[in-house]
C-alpha positions as a Markdown table, in Angstrom:
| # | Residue | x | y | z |
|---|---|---|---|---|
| 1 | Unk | 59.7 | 3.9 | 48.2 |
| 2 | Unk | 61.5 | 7.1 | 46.5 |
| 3 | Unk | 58.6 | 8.7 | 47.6 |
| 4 | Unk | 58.4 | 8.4 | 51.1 |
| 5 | Unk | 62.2 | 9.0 | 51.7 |
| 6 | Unk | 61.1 | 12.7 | 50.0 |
| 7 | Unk | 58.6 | 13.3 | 52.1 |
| 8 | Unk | 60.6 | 12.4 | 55.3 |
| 9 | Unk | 63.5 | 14.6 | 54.4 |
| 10 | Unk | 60.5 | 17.7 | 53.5 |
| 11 | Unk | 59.2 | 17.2 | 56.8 |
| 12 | Unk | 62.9 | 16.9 | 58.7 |
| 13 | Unk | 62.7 | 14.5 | 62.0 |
| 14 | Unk | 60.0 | 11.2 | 61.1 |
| 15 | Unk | 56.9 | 11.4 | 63.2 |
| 16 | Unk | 56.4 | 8.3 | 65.5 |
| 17 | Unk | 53.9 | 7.1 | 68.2 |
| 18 | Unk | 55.0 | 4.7 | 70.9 |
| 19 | Unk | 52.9 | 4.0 | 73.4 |
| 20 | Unk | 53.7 | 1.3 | 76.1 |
| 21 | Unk | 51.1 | -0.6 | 78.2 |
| 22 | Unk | 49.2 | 3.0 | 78.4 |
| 23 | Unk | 51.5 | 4.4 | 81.1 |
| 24 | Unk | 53.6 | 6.0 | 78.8 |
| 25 | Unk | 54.1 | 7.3 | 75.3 |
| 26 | Unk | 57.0 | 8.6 | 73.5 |
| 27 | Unk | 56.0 | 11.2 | 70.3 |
| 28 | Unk | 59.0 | 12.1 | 67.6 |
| 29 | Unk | 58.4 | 14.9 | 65.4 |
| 30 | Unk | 57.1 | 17.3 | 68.6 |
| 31 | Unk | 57.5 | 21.2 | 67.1 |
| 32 | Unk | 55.8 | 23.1 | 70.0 |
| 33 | Unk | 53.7 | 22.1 | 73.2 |
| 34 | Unk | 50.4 | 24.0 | 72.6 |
| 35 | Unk | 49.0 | 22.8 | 76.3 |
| 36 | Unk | 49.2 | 20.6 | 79.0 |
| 37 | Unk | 47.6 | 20.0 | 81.9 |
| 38 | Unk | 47.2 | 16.6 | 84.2 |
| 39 | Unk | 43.9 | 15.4 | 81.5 |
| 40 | Unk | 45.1 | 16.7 | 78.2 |
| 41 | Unk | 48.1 | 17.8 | 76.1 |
| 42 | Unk | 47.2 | 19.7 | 72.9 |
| 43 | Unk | 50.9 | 19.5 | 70.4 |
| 44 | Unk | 52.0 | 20.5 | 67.5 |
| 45 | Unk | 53.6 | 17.9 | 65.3 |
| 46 | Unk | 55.5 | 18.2 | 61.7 |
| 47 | Unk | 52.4 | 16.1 | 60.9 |
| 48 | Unk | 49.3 | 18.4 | 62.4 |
| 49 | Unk | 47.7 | 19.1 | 65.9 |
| 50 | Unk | 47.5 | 15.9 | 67.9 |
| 51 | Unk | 45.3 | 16.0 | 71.0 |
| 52 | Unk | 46.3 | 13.3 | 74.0 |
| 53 | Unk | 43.8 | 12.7 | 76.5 |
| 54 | Unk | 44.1 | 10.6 | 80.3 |
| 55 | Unk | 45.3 | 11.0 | 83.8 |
| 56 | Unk | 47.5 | 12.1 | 86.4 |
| 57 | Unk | 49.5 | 13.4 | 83.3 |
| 58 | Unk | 53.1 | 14.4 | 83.5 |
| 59 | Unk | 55.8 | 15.2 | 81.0 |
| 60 | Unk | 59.1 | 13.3 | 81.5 |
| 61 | Unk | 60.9 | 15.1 | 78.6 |
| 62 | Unk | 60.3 | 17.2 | 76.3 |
| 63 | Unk | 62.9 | 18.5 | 73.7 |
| 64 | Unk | 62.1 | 20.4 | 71.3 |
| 65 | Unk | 65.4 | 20.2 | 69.7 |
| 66 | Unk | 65.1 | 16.6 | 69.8 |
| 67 | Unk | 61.7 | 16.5 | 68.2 |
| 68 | Unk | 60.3 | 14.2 | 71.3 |
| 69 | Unk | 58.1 | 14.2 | 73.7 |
| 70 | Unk | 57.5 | 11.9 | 76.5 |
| 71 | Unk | 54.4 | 11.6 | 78.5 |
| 72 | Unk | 53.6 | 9.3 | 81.5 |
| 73 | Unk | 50.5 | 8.3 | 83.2 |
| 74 | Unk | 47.3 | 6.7 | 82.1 |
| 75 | Unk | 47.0 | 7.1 | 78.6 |
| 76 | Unk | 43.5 | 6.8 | 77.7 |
| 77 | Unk | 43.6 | 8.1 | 73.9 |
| 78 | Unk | 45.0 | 10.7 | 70.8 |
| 79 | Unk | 43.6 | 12.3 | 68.5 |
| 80 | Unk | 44.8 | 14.1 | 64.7 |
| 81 | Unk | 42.8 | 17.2 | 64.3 |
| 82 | Unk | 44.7 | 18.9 | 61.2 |
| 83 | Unk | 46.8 | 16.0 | 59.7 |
| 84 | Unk | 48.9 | 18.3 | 57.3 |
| 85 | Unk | 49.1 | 22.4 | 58.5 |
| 86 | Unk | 52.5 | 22.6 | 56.3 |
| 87 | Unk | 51.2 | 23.8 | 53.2 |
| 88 | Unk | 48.1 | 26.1 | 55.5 |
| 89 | Unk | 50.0 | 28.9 | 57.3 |
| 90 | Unk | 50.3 | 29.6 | 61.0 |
| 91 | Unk | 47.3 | 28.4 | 63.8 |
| 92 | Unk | 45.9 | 32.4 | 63.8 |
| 93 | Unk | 45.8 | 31.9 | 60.0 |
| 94 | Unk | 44.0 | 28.9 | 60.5 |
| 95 | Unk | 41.7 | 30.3 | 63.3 |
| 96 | Unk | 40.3 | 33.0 | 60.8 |
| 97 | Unk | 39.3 | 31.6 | 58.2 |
């Protein structure tokens, strides 16, 4: 229990997923927007890359302060490519390797 209150404080705002009846989600922890168009939006959480895919996407709110992303329209799925970049340097580090 220790333990996770840690890694929550190492990683400042908690990372959460809610997704509701696939019309919209709402994503804590958002550091940067990499892309978005109306199919896909490609993000940058304090957790890794996470990939959303559907459509007739649209972003209600977006805060980067805030940590949190919303998203309407048909969600149809998401997807962790990198589930921990923190300790692996920038993407353009990542993108030479």
């Amino acid at each position: 229990m220790l333990r996770e209150t840690e890694e929550h404080k190492s990683t400042g705002a908690g990372h959460s997923i809610v997704i509701d009846e696939k019309q919209r989600v709402v994503i804590n922890g958002v550091e940067d927007v990499d892309s978005f168009d109306e199919n896909n939006v490609v993000l940058l959480t304090n957790l890794g890359m996470l990939s959303l895919t559907g459509a007739d996407l649209h972003m209600s709110r977006l805060s980067l302060e805030d940590g949190q992303l919303i998203i309407e329209g048909d969600i149809i799925g998401l997807a962790y490519s990198d589930m921990d970049t923190r300790h692996q340097g920038n993407w353009l580090g990542r993108l030479f390797r």
